[in-house]
Gaussian input, Z-matrix of N, CA and C with variables (Angstrom, degrees):
# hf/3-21g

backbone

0 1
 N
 C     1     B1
 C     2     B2     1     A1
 N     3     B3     2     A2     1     D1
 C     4     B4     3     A3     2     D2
 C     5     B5     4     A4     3     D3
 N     6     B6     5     A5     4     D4
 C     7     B7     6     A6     5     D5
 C     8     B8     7     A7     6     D6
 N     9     B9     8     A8     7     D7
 C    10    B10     9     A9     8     D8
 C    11    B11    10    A10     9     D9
 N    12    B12    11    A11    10    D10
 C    13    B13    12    A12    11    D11
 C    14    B14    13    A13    12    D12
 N    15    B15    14    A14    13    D13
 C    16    B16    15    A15    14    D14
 C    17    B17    16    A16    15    D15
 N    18    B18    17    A17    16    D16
 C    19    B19    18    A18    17    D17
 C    20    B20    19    A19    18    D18
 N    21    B21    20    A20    19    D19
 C    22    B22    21    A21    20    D20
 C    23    B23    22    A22    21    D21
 N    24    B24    23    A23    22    D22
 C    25    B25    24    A24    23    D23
 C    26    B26    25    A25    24    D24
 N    27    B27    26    A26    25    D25
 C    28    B28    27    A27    26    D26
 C    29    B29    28    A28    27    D27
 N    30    B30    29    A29    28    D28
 C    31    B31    30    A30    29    D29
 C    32    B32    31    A31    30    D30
 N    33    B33    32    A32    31    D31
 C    34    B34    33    A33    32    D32
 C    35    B35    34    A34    33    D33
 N    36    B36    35    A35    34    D34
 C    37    B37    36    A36    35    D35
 C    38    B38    37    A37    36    D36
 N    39    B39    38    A38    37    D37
 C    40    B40    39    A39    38    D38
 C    41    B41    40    A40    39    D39
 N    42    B42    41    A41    40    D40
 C    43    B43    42    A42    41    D41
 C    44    B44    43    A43    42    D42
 N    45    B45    44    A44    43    D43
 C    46    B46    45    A45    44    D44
 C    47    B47    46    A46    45    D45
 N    48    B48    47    A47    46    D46
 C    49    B49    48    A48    47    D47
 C    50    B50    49    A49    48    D48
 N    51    B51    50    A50    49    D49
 C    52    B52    51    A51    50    D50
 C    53    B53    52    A52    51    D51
 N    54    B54    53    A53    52    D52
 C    55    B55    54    A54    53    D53
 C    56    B56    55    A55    54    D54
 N    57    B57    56    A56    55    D55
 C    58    B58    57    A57    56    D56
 C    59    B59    58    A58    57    D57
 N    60    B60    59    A59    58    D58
 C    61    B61    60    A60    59    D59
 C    62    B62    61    A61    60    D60
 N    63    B63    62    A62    61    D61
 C    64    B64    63    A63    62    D62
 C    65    B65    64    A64    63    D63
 N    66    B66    65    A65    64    D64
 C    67    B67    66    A66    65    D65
 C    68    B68    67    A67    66    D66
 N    69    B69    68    A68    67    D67
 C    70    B70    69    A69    68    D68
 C    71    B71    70    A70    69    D69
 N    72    B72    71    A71    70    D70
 C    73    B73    72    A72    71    D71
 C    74    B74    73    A73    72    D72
 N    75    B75    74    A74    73    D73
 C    76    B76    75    A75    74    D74
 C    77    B77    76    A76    75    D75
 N    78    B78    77    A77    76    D76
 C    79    B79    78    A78    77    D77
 C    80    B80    79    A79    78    D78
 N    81    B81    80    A80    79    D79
 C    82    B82    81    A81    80    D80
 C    83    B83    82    A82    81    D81
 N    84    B84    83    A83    82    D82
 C    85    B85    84    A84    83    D83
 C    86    B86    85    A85    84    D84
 N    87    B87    86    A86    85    D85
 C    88    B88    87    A87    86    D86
 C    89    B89    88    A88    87    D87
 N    90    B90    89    A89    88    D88
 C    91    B91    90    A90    89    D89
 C    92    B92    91    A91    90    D90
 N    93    B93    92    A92    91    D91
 C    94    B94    93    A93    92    D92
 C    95    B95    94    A94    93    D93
 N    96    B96    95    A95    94    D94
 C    97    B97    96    A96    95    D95
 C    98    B98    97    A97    96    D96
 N    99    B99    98    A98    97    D97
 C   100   B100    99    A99    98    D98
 C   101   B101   100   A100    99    D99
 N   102   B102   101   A101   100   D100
 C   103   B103   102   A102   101   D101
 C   104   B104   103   A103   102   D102
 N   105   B105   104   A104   103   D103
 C   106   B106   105   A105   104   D104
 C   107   B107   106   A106   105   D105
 N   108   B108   107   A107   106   D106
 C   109   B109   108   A108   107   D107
 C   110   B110   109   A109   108   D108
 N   111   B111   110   A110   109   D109
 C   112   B112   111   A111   110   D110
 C   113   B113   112   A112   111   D111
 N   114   B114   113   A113   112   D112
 C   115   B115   114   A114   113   D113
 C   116   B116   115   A115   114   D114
 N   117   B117   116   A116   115   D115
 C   118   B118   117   A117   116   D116
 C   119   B119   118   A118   117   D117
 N   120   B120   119   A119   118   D118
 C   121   B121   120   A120   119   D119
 C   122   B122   121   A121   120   D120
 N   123   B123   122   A122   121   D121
 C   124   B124   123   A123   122   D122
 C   125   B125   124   A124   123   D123
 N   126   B126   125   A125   124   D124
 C   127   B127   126   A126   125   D125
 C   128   B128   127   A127   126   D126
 N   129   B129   128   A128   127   D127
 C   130   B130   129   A129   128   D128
 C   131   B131   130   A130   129   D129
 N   132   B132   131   A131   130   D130
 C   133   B133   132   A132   131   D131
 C   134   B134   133   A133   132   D132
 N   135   B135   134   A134   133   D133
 C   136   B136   135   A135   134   D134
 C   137   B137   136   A136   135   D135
 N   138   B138   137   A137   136   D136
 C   139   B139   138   A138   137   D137
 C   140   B140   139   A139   138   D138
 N   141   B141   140   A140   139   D139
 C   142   B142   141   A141   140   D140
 C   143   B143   142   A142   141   D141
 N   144   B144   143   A143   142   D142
 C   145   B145   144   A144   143   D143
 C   146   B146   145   A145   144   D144
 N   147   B147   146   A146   145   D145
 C   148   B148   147   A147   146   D146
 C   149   B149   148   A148   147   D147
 N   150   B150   149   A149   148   D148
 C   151   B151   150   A150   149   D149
 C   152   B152   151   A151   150   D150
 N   153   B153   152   A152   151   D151
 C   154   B154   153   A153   152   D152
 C   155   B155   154   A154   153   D153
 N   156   B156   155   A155   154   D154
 C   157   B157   156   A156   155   D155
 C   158   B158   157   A157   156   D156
 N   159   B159   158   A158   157   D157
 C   160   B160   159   A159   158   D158
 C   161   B161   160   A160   159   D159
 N   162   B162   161   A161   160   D160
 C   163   B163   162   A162   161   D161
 C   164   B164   163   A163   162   D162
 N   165   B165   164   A164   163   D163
 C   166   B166   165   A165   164   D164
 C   167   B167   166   A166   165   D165
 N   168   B168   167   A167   166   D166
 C   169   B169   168   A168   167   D167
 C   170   B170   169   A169   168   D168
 N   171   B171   170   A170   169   D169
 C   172   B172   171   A171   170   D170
 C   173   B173   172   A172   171   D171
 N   174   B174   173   A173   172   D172
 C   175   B175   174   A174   173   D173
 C   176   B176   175   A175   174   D174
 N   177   B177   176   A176   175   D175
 C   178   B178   177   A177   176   D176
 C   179   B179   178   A178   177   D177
 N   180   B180   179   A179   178   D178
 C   181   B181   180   A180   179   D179
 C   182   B182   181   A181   180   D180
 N   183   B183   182   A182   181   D181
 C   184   B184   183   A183   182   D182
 C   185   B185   184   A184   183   D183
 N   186   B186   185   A185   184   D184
 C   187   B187   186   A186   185   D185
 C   188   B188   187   A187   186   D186
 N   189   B189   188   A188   187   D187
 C   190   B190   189   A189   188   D188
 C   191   B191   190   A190   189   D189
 N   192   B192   191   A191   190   D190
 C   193   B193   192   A192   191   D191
 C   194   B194   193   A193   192   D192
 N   195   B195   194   A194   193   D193
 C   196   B196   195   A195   194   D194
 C   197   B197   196   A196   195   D195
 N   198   B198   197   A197   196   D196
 C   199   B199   198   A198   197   D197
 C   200   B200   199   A199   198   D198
 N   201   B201   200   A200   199   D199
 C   202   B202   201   A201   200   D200
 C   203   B203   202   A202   201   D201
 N   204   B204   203   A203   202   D202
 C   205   B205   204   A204   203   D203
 C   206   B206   205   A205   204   D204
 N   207   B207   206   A206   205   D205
 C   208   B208   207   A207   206   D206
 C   209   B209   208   A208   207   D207
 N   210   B210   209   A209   208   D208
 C   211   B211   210   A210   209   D209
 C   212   B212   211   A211   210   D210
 N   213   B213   212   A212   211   D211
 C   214   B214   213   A213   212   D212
 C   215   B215   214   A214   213   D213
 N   216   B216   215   A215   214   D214
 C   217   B217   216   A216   215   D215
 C   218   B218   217   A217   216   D216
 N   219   B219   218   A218   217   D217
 C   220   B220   219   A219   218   D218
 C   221   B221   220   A220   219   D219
 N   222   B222   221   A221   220   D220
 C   223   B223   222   A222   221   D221
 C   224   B224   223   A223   222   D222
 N   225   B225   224   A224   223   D223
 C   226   B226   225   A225   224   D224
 C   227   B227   226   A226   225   D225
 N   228   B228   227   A227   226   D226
 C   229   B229   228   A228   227   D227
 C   230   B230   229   A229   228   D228
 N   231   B231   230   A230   229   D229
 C   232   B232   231   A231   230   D230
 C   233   B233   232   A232   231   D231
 N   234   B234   233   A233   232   D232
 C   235   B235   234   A234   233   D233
 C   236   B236   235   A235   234   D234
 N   237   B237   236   A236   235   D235
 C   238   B238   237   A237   236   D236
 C   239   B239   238   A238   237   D237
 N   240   B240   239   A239   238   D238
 C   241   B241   240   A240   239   D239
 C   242   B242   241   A241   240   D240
 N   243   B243   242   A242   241   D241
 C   244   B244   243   A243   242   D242
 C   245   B245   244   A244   243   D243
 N   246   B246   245   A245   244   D244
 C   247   B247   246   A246   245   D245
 C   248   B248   247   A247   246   D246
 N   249   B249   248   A248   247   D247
 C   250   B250   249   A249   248   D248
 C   251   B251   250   A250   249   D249
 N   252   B252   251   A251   250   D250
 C   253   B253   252   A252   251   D251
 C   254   B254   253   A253   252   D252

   B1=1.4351
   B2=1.5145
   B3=0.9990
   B4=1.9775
   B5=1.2887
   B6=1.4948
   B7=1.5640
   B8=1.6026
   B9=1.0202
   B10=1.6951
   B11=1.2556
   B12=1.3731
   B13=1.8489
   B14=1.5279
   B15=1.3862
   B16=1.3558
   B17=1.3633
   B18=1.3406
   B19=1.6774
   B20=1.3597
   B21=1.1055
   B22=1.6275
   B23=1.3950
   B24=1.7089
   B25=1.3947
   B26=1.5811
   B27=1.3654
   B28=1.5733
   B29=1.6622
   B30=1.8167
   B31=1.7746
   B32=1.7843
   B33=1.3992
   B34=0.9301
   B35=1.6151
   B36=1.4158
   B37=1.2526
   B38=2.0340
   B39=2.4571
   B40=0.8084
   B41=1.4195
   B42=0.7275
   B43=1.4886
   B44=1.7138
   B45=1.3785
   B46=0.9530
   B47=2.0510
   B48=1.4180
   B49=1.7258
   B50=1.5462
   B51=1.4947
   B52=1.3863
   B53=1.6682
   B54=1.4657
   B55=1.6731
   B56=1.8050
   B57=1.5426
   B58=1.5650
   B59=1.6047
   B60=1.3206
   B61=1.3322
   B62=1.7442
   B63=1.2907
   B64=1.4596
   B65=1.3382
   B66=1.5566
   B67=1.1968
   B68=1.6208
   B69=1.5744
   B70=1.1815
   B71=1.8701
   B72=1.5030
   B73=1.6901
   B74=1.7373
   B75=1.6486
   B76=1.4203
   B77=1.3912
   B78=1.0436
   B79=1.4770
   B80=1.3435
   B81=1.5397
   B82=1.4846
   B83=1.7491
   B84=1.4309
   B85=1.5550
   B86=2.0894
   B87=1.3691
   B88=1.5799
   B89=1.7028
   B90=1.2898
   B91=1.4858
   B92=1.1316
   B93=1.4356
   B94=1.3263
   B95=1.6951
   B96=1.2325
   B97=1.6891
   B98=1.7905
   B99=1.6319
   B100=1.5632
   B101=1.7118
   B102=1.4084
   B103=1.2635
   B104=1.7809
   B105=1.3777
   B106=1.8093
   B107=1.3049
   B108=1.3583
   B109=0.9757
   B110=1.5851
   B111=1.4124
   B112=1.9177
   B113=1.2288
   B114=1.6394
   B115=1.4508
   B116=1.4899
   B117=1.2508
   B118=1.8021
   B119=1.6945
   B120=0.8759
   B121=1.7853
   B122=1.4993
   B123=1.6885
   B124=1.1981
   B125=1.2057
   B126=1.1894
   B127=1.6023
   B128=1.3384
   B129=1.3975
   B130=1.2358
   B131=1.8540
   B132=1.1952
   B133=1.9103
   B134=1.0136
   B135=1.4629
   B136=2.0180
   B137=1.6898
   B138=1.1110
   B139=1.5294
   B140=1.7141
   B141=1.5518
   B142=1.7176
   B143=1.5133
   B144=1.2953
   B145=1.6066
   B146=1.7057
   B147=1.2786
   B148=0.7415
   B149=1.7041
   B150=1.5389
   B151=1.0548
   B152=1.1492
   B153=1.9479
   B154=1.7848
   B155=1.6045
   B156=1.2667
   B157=1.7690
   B158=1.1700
   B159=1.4078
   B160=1.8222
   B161=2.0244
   B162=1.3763
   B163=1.3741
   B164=1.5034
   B165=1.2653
   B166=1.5514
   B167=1.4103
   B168=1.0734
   B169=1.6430
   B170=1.6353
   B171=1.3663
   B172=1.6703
   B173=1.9795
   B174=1.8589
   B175=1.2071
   B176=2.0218
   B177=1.7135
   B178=1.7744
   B179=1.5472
   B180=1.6737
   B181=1.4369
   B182=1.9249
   B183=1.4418
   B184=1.3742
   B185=1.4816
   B186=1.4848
   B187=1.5236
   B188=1.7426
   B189=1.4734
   B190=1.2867
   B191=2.0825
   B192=1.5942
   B193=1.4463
   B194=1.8707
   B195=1.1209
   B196=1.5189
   B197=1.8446
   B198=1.2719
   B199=1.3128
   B200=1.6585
   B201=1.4604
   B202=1.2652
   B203=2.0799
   B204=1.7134
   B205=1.5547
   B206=1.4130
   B207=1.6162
   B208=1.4857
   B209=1.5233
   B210=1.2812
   B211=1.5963
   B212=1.4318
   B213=1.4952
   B214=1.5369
   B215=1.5458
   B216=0.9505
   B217=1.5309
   B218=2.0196
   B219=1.6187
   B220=0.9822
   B221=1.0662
   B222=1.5455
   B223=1.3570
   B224=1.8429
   B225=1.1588
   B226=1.1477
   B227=1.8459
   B228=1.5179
   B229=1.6774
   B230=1.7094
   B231=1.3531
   B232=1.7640
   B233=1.9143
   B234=1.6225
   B235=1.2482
   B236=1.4999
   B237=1.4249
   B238=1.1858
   B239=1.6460
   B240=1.3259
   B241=1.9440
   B242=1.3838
   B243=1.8209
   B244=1.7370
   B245=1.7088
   B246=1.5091
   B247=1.0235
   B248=1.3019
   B249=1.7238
   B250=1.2856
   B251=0.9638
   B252=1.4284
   B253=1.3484
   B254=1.3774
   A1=110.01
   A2=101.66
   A3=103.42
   A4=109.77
   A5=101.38
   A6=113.17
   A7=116.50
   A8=112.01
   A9=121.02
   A10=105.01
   A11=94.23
   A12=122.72
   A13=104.14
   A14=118.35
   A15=98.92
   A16=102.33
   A17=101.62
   A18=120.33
   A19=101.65
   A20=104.85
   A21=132.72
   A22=117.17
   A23=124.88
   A24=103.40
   A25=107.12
   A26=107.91
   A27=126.30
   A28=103.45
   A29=101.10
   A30=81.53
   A31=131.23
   A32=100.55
   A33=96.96
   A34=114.54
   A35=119.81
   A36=108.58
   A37=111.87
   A38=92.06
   A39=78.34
   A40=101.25
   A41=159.77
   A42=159.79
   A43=122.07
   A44=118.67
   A45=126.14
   A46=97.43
   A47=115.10
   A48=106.91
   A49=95.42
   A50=105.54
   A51=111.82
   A52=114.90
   A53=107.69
   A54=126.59
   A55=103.63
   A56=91.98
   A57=86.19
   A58=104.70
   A59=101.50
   A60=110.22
   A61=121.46
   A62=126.54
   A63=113.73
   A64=131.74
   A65=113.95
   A66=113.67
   A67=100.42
   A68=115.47
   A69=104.86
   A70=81.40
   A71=99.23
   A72=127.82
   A73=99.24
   A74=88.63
   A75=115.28
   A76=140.67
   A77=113.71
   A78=125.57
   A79=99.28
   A80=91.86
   A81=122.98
   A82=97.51
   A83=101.83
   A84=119.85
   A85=119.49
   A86=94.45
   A87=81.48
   A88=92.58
   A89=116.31
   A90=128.99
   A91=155.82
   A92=142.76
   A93=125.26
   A94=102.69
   A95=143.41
   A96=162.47
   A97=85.35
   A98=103.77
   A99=111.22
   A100=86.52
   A101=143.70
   A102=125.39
   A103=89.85
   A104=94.31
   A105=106.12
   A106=132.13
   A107=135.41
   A108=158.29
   A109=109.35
   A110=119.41
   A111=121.35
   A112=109.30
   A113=82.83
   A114=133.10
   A115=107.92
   A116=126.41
   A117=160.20
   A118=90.98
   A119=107.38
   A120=119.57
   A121=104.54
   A122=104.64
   A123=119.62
   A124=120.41
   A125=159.07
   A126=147.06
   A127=126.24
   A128=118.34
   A129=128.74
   A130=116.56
   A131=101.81
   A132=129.24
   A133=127.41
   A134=104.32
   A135=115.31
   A136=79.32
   A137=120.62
   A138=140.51
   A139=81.87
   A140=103.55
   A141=106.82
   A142=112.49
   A143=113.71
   A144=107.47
   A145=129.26
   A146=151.38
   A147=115.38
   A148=144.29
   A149=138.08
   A150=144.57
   A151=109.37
   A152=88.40
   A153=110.80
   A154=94.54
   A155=109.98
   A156=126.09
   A157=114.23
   A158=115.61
   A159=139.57
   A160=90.89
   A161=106.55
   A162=117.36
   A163=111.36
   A164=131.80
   A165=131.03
   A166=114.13
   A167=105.50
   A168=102.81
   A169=119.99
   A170=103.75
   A171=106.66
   A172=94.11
   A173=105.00
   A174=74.07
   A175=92.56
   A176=89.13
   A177=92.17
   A178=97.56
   A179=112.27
   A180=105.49
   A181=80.05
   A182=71.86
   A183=98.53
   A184=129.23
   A185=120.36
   A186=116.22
   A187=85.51
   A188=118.28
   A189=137.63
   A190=121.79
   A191=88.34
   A192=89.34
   A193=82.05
   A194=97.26
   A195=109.76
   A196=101.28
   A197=123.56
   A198=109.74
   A199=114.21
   A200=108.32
   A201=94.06
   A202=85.57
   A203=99.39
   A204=103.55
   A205=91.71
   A206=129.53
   A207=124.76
   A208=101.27
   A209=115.16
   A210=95.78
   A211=121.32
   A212=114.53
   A213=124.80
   A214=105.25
   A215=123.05
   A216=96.14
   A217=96.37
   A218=127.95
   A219=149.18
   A220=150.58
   A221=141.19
   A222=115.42
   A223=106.01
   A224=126.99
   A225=109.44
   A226=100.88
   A227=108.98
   A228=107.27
   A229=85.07
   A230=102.46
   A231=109.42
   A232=92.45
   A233=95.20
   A234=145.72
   A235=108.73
   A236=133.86
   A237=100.30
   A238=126.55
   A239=97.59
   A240=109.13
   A241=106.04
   A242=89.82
   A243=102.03
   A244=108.51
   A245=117.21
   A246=103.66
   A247=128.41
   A248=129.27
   A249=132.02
   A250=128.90
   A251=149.23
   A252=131.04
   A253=111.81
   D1=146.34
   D2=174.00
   D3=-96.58
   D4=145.19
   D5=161.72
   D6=-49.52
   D7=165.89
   D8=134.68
   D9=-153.22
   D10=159.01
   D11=-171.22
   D12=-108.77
   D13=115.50
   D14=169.34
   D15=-100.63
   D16=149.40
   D17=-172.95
   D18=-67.68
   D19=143.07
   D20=158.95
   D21=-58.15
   D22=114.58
   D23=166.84
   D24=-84.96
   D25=-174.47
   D26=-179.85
   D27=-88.50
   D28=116.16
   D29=173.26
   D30=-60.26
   D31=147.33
   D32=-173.57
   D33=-98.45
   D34=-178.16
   D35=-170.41
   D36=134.53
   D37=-96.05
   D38=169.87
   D39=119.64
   D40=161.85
   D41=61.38
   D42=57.25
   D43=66.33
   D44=-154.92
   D45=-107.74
   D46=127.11
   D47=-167.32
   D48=-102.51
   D49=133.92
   D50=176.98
   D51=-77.57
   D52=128.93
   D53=161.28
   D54=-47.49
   D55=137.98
   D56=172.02
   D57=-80.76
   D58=171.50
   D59=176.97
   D60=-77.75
   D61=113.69
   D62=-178.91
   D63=-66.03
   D64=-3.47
   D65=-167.66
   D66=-122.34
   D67=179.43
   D68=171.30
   D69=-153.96
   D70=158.01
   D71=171.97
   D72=-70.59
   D73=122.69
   D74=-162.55
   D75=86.25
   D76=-22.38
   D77=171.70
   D78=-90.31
   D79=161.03
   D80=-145.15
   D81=-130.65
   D82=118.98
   D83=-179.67
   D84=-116.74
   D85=160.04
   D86=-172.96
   D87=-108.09
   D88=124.23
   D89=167.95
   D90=-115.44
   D91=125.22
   D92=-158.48
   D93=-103.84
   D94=128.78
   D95=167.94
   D96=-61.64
   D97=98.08
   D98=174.50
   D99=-88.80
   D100=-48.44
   D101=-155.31
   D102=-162.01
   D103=168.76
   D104=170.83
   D105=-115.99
   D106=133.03
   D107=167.92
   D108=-17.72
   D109=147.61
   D110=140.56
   D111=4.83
   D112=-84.97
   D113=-160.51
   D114=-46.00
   D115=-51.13
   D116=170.89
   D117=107.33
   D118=57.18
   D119=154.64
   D120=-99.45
   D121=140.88
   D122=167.21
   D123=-33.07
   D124=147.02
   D125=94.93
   D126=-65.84
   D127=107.99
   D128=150.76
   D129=-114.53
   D130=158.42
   D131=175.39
   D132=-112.24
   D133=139.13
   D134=176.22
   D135=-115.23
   D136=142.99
   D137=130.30
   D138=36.00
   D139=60.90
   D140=166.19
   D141=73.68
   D142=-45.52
   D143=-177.50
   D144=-39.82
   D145=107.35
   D146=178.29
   D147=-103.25
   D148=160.86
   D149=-144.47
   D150=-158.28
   D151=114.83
   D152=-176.27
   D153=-83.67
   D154=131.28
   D155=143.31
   D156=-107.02
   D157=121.11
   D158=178.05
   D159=-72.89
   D160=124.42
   D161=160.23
   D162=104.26
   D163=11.61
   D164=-153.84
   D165=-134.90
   D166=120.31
   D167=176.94
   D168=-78.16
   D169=178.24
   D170=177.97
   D171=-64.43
   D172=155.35
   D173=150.16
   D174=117.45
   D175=-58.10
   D176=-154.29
   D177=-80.94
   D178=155.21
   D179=171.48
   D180=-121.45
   D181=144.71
   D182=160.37
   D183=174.35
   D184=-177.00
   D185=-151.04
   D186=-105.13
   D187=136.58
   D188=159.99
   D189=-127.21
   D190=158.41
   D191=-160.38
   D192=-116.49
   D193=146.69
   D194=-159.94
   D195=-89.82
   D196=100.18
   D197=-178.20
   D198=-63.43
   D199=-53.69
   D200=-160.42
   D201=-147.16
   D202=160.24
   D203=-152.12
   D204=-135.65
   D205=131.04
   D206=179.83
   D207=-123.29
   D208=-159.20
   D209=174.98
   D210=-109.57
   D211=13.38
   D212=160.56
   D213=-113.08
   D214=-23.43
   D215=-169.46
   D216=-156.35
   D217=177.03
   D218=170.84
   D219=-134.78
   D220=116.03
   D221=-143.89
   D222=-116.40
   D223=129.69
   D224=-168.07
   D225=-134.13
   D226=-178.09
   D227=-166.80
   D228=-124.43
   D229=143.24
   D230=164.18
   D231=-72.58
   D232=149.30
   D233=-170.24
   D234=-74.96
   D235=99.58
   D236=-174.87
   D237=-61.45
   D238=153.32
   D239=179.54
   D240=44.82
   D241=56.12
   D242=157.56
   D243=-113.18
   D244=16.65
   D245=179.24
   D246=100.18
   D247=-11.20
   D248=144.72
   D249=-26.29
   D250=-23.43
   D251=173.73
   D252=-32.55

């Protein structure tokens, strides 16, 4: 039997320029939990970025300090007596 090779296309796409990041590790932002995670971690957003908070329902605003920052997403802890209840 014979092989065949199917050809390779060219990826497509391209040249795509990365957004800087809006946040930075340690600083402290004010946020609203638009929806939840898998996980049931918060989701909240800066200027699209997004940022898991562990413990938070849809719903809550409050101020979080950003532990740690990758280049899709950020995970940060509510602040104490920012108003989470």
């Amino acid at each position: 039997m014979e092989k065949r090779f199917r050809r390779r296309r060219p990826a497509s796409g391209g040249f795509r320029p990365i957004k800087p990041i809006p946040v930075a590790v340690g600083e402290e932002y004010d946020v609203e939990i638009e929806s939840l995670g898998s996980r049931g971690d918060g989701i909240a957003r800066i200027e699209g970025f997004v940022i898991f908070v562990r413990g938070t329902k849809v719903g809550d605003k409050l101020r979080v300090k950003i532990d740690s920052v990758s280049r899709r997403f950020a995970v940060a802890v509510p602040v104490a007596g920012s108003g989470e209840e």
